[in-house]
C-alpha positions as CSV (number, residue, x, y, z in Angstrom):
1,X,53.3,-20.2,3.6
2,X,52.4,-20.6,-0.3
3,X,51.9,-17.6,-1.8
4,X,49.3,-16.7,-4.6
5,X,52.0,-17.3,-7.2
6,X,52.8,-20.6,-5.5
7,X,49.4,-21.5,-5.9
8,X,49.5,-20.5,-9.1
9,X,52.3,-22.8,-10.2
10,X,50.4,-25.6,-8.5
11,X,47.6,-25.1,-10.3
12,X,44.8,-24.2,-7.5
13,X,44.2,-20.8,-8.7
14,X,44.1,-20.3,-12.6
15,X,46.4,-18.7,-14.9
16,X,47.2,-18.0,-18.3
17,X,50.0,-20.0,-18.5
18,X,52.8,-19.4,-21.3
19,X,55.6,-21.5,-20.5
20,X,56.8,-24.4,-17.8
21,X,59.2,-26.5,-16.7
22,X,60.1,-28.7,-13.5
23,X,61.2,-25.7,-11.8
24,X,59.6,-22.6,-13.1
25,X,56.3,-21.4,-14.2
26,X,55.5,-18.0,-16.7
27,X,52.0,-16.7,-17.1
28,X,50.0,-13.2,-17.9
29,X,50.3,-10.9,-15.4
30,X,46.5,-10.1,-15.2
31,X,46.8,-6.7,-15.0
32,X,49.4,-6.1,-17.7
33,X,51.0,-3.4,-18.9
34,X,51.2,-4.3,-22.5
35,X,49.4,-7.1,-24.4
36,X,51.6,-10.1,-23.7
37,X,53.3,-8.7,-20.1
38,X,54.2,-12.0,-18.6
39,X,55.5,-13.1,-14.7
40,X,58.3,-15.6,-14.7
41,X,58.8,-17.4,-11.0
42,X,60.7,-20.3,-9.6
43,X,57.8,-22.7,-8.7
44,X,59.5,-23.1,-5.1
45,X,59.0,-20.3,-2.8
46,X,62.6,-19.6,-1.7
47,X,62.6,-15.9,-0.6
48,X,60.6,-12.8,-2.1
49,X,63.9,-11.0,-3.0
50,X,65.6,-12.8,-6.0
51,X,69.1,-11.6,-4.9
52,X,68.6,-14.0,-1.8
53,X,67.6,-16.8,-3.9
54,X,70.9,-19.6,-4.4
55,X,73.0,-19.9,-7.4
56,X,70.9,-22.7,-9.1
57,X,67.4,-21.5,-8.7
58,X,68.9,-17.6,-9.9
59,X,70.8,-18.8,-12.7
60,X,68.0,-21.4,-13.7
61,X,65.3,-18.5,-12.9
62,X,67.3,-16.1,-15.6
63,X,67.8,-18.7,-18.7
64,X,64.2,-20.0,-18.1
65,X,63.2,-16.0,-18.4
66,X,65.1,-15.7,-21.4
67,X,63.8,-18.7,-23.6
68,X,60.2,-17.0,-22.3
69,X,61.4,-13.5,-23.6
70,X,62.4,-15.1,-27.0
71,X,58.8,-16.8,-27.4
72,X,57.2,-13.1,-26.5
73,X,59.2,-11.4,-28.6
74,X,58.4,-14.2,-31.9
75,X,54.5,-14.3,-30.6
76,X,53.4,-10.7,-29.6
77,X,54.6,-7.7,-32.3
78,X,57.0,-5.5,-30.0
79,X,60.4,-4.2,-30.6
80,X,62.3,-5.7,-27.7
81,X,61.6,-7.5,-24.4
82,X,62.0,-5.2,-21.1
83,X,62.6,-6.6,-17.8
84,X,61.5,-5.6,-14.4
85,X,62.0,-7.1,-11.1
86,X,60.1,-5.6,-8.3
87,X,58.8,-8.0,-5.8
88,X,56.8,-5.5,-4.1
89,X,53.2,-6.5,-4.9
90,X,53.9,-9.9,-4.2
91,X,55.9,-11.8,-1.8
92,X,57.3,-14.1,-4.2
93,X,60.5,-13.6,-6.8
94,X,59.2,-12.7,-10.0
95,X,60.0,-11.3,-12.9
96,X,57.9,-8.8,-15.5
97,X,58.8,-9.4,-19.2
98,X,56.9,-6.9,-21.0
99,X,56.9,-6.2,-24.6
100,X,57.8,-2.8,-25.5
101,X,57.4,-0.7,-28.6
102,X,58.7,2.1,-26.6
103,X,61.0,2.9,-23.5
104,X,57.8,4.5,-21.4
105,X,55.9,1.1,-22.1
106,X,58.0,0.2,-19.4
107,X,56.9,2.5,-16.5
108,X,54.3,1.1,-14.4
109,X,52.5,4.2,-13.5
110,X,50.7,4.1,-16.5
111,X,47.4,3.6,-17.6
112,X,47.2,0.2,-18.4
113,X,45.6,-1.8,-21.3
114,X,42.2,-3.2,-21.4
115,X,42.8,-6.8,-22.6
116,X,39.9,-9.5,-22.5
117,X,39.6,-12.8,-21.0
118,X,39.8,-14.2,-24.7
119,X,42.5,-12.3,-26.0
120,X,44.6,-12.8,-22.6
121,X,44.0,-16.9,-23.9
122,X,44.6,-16.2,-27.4
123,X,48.0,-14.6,-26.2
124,X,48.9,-16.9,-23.3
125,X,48.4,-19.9,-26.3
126,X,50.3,-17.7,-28.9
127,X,53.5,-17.6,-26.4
128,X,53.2,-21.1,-25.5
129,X,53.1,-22.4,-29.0
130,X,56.7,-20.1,-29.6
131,X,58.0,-21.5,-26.2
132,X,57.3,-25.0,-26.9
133,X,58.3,-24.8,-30.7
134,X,61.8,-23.6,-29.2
135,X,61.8,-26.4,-27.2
């Protein structure tokens, strides 16, 4: 059964996308914990728990991730890059890159960010410029 971030990839449900390739697919998380918090995801719905996913789509799910992280990190102002991976809110392996200034930007209890429609797309464009530019 496709999930919402399946039918994100496809490109039934909208997104503000930052980076792509044939196999995976990074956009804004929507409700983000920092300007620029992005979801990485392997376009094909293998499991919701990325330590059951195979070798290829893992590996390939982790270097896609990190040429994302590198276009965050040269597109949004932030210190480093953290990494979450939950896979609790939605049945499909993700990952959270989220630009931190700060170890607690990471904790996501927090009180999260107001961020607009247009400065999610000014952000999501900003990213994908970086990402393609490394490309």
């Amino acid at each position: 059964m496709a999930t919402i971030f399946t039918r994100i990839a496809q490109g039934e449900i909208p997104s503000y996308k930052v980076a792509e390739n044939e196999d995976y697919y990074a956009f804004l998380d929507i409700n983000p914990l920092a300007k620029g918090h992005t979801l990485v995801i392997p376009k094909k719905m293998e499991d919701d728990y990325i330590f059951h996913l195979d070798e290829k789509t893992y590996t390939g799910l982790w270097a896609f991730a990190r040429e994302v992280a590198a276009a965050i990190r040269e597109a949004v102002p932030c210190k480093r890059v953290g990494v979450a991976v939950l896979g609790m809110e939605v049945p499909h392996t993700h990952i959270h890159l989220v630009p931190l200034q700060t170890e607690g930007d990471l904790d996501f209890r927090k009180k999260r960010p107001e961020v607009s429609a247009e400065e999610q797309a000014q952000i999501a464009r900003a990213i994908l410029n970086a990402y393609e530019k490394r490309k």
